[in-house]
C-alpha positions as CSV (number, residue, x, y, z in Angstrom):
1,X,0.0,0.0,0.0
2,X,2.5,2.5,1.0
3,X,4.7,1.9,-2.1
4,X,1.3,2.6,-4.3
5,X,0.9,5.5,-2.4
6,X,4.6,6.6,-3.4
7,X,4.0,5.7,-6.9
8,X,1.3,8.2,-6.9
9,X,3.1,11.0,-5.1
10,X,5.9,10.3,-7.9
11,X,3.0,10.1,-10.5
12,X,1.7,13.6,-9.3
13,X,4.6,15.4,-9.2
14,X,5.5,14.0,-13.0
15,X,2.3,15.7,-13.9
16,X,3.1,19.2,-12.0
17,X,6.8,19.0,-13.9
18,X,5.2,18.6,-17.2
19,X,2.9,21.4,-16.9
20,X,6.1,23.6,-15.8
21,X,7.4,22.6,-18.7
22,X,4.5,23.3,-21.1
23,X,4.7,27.1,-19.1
24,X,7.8,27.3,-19.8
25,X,7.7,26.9,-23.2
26,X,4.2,28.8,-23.8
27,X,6.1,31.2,-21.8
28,X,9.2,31.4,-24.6
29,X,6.4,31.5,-27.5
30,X,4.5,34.5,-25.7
31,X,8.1,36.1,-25.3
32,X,8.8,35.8,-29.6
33,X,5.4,37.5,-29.8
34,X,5.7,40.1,-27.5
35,X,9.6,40.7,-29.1
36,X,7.9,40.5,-32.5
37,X,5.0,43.6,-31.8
38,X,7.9,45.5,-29.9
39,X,10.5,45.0,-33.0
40,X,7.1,46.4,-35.1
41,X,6.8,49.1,-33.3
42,X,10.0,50.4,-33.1
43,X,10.3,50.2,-36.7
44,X,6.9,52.2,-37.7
45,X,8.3,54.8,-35.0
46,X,11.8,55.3,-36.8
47,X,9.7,55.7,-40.2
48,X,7.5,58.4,-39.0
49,X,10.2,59.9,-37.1
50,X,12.8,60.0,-40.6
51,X,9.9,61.3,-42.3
52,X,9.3,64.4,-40.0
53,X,13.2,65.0,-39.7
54,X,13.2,64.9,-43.3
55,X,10.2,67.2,-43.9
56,X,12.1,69.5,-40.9
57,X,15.2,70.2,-43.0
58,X,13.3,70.5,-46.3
59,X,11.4,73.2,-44.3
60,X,14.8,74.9,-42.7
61,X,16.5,75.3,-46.4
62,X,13.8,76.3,-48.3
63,X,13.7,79.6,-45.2
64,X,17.2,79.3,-45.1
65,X,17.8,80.0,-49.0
66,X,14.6,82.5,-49.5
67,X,16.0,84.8,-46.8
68,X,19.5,84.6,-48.4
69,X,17.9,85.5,-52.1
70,X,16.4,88.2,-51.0
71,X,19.5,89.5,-49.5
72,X,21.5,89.1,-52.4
73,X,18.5,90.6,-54.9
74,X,18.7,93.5,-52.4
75,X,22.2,94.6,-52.7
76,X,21.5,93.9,-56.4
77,X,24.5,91.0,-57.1
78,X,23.0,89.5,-60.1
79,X,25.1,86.7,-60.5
80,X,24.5,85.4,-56.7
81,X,21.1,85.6,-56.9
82,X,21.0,83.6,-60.0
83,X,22.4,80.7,-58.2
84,X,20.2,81.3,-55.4
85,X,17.4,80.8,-57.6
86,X,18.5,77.6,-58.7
87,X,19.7,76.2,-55.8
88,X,15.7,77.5,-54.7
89,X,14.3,75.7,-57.5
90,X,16.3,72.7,-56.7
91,X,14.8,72.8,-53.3
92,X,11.6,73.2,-54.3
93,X,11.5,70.4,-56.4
94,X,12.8,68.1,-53.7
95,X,9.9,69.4,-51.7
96,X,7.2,68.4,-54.5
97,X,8.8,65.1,-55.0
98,X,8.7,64.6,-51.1
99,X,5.0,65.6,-50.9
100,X,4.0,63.4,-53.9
101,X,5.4,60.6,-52.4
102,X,3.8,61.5,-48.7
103,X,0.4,62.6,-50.2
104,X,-2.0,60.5,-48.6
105,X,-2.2,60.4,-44.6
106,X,-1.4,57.1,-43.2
107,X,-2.4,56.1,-39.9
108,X,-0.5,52.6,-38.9
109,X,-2.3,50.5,-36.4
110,X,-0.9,46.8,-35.4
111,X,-2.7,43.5,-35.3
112,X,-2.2,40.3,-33.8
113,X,-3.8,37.5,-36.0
114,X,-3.3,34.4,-33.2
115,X,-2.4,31.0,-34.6
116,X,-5.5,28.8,-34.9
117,X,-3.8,26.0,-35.0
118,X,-2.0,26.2,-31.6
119,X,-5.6,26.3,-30.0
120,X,-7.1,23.7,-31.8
121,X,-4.6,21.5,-31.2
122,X,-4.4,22.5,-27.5
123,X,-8.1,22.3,-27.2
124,X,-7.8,18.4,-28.7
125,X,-6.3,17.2,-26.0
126,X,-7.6,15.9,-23.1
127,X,-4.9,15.7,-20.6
128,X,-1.4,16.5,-20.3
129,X,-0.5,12.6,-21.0
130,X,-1.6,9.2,-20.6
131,X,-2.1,6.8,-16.9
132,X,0.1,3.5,-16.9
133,X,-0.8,0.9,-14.9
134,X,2.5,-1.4,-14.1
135,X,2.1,-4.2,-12.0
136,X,5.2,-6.1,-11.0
137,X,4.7,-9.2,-9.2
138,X,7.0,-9.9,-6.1
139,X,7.4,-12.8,-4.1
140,X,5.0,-13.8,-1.7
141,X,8.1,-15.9,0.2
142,X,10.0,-12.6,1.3
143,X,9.9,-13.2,5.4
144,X,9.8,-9.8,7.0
145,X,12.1,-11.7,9.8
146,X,14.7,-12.8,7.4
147,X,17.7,-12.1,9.4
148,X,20.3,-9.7,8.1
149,X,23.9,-11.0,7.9
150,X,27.1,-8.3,8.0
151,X,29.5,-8.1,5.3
152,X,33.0,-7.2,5.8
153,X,34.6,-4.8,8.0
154,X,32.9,-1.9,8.9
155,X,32.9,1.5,6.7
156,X,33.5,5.3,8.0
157,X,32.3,8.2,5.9
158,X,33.1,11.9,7.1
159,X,29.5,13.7,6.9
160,X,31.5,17.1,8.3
161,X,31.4,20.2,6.5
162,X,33.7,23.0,6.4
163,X,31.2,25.5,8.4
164,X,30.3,23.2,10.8
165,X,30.7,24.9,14.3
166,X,30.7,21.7,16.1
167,X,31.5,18.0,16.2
168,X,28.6,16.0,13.6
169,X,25.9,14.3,15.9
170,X,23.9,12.0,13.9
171,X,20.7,12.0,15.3
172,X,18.4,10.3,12.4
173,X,19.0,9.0,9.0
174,X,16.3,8.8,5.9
175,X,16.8,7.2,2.9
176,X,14.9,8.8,-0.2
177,X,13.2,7.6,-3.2
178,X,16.1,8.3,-5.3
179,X,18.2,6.9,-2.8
180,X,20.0,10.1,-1.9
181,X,20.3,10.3,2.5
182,X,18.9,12.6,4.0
183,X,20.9,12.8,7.9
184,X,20.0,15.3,11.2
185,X,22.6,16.9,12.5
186,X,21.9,18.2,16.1
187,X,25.1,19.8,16.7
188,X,25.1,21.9,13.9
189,X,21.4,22.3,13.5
190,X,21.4,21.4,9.8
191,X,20.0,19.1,7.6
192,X,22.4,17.2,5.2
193,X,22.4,15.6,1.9
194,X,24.4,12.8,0.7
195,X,24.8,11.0,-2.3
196,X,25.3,7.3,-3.2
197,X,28.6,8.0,-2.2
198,X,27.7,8.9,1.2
199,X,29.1,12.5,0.4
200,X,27.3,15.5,1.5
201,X,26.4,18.0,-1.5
202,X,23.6,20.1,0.3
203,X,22.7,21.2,3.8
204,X,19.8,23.0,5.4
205,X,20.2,25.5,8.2
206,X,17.4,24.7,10.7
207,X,16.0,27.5,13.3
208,X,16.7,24.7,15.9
209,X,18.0,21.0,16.6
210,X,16.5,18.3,14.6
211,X,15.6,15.0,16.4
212,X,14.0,13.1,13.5
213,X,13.3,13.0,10.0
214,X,10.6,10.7,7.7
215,X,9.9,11.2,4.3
216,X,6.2,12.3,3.4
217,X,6.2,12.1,0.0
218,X,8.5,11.2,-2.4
219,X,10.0,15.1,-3.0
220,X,8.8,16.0,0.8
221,X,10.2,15.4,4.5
222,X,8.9,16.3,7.5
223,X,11.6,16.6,10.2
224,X,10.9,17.5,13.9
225,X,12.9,20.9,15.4
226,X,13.1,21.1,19.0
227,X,15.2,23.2,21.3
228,X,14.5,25.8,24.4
229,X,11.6,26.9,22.9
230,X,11.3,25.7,19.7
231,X,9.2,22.8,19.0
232,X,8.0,22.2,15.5
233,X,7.5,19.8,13.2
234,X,9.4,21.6,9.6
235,X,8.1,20.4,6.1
236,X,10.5,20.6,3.1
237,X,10.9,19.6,-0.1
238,X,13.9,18.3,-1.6
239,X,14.6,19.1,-4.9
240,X,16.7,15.8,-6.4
241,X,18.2,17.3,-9.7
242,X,19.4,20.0,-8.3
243,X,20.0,18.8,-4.9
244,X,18.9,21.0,-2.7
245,X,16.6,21.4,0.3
246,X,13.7,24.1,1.0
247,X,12.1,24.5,3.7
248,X,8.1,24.9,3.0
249,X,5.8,25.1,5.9
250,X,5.4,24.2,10.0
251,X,3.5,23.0,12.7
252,X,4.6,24.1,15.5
253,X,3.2,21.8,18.9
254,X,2.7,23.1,22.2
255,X,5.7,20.7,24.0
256,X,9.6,19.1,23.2
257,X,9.1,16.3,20.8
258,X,11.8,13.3,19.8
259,X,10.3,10.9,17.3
260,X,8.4,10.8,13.9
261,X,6.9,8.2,11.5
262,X,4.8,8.7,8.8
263,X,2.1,6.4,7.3
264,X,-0.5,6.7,4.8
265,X,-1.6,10.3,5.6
266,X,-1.0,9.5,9.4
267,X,2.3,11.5,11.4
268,X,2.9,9.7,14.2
269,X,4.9,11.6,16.8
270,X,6.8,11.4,20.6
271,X,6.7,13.8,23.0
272,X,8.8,11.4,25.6
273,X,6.1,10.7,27.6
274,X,3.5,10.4,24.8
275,X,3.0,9.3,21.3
276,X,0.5,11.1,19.5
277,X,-1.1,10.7,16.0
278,X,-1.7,13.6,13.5
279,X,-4.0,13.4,10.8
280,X,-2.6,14.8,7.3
281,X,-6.2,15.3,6.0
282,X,-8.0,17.0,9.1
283,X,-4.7,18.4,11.1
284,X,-5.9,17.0,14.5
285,X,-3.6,15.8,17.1
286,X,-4.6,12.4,19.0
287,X,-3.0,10.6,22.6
288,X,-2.5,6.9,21.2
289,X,-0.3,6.0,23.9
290,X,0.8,7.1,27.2
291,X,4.6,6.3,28.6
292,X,5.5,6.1,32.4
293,X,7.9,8.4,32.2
294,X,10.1,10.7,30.6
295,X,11.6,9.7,27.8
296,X,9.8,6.0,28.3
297,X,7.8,6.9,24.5
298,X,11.3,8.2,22.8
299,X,11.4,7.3,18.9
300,X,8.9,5.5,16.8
301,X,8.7,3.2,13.6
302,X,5.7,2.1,11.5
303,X,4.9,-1.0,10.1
304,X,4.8,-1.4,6.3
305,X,1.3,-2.2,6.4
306,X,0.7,0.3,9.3
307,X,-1.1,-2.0,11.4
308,X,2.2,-2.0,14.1
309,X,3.5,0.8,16.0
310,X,7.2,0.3,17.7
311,X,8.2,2.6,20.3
312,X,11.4,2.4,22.6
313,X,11.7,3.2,26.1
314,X,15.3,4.6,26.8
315,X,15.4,4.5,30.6
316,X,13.7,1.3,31.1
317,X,15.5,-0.3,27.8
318,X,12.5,-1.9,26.9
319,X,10.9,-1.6,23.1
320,X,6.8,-1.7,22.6
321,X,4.8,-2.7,19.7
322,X,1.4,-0.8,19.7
323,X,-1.7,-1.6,18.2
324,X,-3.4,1.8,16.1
325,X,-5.2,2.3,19.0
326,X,-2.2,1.9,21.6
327,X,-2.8,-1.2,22.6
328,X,0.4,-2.8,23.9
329,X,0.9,-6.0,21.4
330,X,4.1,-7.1,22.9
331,X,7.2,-5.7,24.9
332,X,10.9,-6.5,24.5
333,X,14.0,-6.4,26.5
334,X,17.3,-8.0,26.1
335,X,20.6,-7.8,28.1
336,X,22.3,-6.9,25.0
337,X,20.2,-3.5,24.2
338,X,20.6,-0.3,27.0
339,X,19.2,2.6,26.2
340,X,17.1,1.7,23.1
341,X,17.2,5.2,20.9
342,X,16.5,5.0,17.4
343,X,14.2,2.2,15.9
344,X,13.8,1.4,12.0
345,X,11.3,-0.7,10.4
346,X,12.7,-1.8,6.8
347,X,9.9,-2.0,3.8
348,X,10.0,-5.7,4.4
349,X,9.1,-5.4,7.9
350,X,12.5,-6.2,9.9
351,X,13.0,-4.2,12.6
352,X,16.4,-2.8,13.6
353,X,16.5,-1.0,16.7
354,X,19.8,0.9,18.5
355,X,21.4,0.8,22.1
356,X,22.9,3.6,23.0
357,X,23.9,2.3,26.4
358,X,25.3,-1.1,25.1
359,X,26.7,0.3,21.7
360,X,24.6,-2.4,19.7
361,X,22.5,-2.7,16.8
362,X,19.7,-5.3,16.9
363,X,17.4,-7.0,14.7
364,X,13.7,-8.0,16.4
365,X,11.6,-10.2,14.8
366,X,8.9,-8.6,12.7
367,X,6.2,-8.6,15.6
368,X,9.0,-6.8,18.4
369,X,8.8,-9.7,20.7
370,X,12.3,-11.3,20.0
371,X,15.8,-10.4,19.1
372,X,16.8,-12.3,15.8
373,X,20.1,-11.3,15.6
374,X,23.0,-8.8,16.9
375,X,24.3,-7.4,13.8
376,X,26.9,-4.6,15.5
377,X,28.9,-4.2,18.3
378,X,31.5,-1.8,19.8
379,X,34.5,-3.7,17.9
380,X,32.3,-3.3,14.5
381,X,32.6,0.7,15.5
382,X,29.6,1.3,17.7
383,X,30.0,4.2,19.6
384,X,26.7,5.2,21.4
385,X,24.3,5.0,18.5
386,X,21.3,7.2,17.8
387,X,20.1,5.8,14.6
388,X,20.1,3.1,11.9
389,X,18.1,3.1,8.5
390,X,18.4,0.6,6.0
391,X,19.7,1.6,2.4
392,X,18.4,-1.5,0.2
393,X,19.4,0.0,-3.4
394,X,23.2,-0.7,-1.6
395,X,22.2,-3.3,0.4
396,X,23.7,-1.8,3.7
397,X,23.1,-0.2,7.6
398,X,23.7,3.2,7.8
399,X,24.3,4.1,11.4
400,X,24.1,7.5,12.9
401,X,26.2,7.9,16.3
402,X,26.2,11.1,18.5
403,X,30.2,11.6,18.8
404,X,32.5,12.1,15.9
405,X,32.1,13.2,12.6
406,X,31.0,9.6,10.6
407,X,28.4,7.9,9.9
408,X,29.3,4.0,10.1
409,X,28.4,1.9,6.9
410,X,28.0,-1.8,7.5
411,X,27.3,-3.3,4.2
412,X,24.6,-6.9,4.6
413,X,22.9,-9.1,2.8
């Protein structure tokens, strides 16, 4: 369901980009128009302004030369005026010749005859493109608590930047539809993009720390702001050809929030005590769940079919799966895992969840009531962890820790 959902977010924003485009280029034909009536203008206003320079001089010799004949007729120098007079007639015939040609009053007046055919064949078409349908069929034997198995030695990638203020700490990790990462740097209060190459190419300056980030749609994040005052939840779109991040609109909440999910037009969020659901379509804010303590309802993950809620409680070190309705399903605890922070829920449905008190990285079975496996320990380079977020298109664990400035790469299959 939520992949279909995706597709159509994808879908829809195909459709917005294709009708930027057709702007853009009705926008280039208005402009040749608009150029084309300017360039006419400007030429009928040279001709009538030659013409009235032209009648102008013909004007200032023919007074020029009758007030220098009579002159010369006055103080009676025959031969002077004689040239006078021809130069005169020689005028005079330039101005018959000129008037001749100018006879009849013009008055110039521009048209614009619009192409026909552009609006017919605009006004044929009844959408901007067709609907495809594609239906890809996918294994039914895929077992959400297949167990993940680490590759290799561990990998480091610097996620530091140059106007960084302070040392990186990694507080959530998102991968995107185009499989770009989007990380939360608390430190620094910014937003970073990385590539496939786990390089960072964009950052986002944020009015406070983020705690948590989920994607929306596929072009949209929503990512939770929280310090002193501040407590928002800050919308943005990320624009993937140019890759760069805007900030669009907030909702700002009434107390300090740590966790976010999103599901099918449903924002799940934690307030450390609480976990509350807010609906996209009506904007209301519901109690699903109610914590102990502080910090016992800290981050949250949704299942792929959204029927599972998994919170994690960071001072008892317990995880919770939730019904919808925040009915406890099942609790988990495990010497391995202190501290429980961040909690990811692949699109399979395996859940990976972080101790930042043990410096581990589990796997629970699909339902939260069992560890499967431990994929990472302190000698695999966990160092108080704070997130983890599955990267399928390269097959690895991308782990977010709050000291240093790397994010640790364990490649799996």
């Amino acid at each position: 369901m939520q992949s279909l959902q995706d597709s159509y977010y994808n879908q829809l924003h195909e459709i917005h980009d294709t009708r930027n485009k057709m702007n853009t280029i009705l926008y280039k034909i208005k402009k040749n128009t608009m150029k084309e009536l300017d360039d006419k203008l400007t030429s009928l206003k040279t001709s009538v302004m030659t013409d009235a320079d032209n009648c102008s001089k013909l004007k200032n010799e023919l007074k020029r030369l009758s007030s220098s004949t009579h002159n010369i007729v006055d103080k009676g120098k025959a031969e002077l005026t004689f040239i006078a007079s021809n130069k005169c007639l020689v005028n005079i015939k330039l101005s018959d010749t000129y008037l001749k040609k100018n006879s009849v009053q013009v008055e110039s007046s521009l048209t614009f005859l619009a192409d026909s055919d552009v609006q017919q064949n605009l006004s044929k078409l009844s959408g901007l493109g067709r609907i495809v349908l594609s239906i890809n069929k996918l294994s039914m034997l895929e077992d959400p608590d297949t167990v993940f198995t680490v590759q290799g030695i561990s990998e480091y990638y610097d996620v530091s930047i140059q106007s960084d203020s302070k040392s990186c700490y990694i507080n959530a990790i998102c991968v995107l539809s185009d499989n770009k990462i989007l990380i939360a740097d608390v430190s620094n209060k910014r937003l970073k993009l990385l590539n496939h190459q786990y390089q960072v190419v964009d950052h986002c300056d944020l009015s406070a720390a983020p705690r948590d980030i989920c994607q929306i749609t596929p072009r949209e994040v929503a990512v939770i702001v929280d310090q002193d005052d501040t407590h928002e939840v800050q919308y943005g779109s990320v624009h993937v050809n140019g890759g760069r991040l805007i900030k669009t609109r907030n909702l700002r909440l009434e107390h300090g929030c740590n966790g976010i999910a999103y599901n099918l037009q449903d924002l799940y969020l934690t307030f450390g005590t609480v976990l509350c659901k807010n609906s996209m379509s009506d904007g209301l804010l519901k109690t699903v769940y109610e914590g102990t303590g502080w910090y016992t309802v800290f981050k949250c993950a949704v299942s792929p079919s959204g029927d599972k809620i998994f919170v994690t409680n960071l001072p008892d070190h317990e995880g919770h799966t939730l019904a919808t309705d925040g009915t406890v399903l099942h609790s988990f605890t495990d010497p391995t895992l202190k501290e429980p922070c961040g909690i990811h829920v692949t699109a399979l449905g395996q859940v990976l969840v972080c101790g930042y008190g043990s410096d581990t990285i589990l796997q629970l079975d699909s339902e939260g009531k069992k560890k499967l496996a431990t994929l990472a320990i302190t000698s695999d380079g966990v160092n108080n962890p704070m997130s983890v977020c599955y990267n399928k298109s390269t097959a690895s664990l991308i782990v977010g820790q709050s000291s240093g400035n790397n994010i640790l790469v364990l490649r799996v299959k």
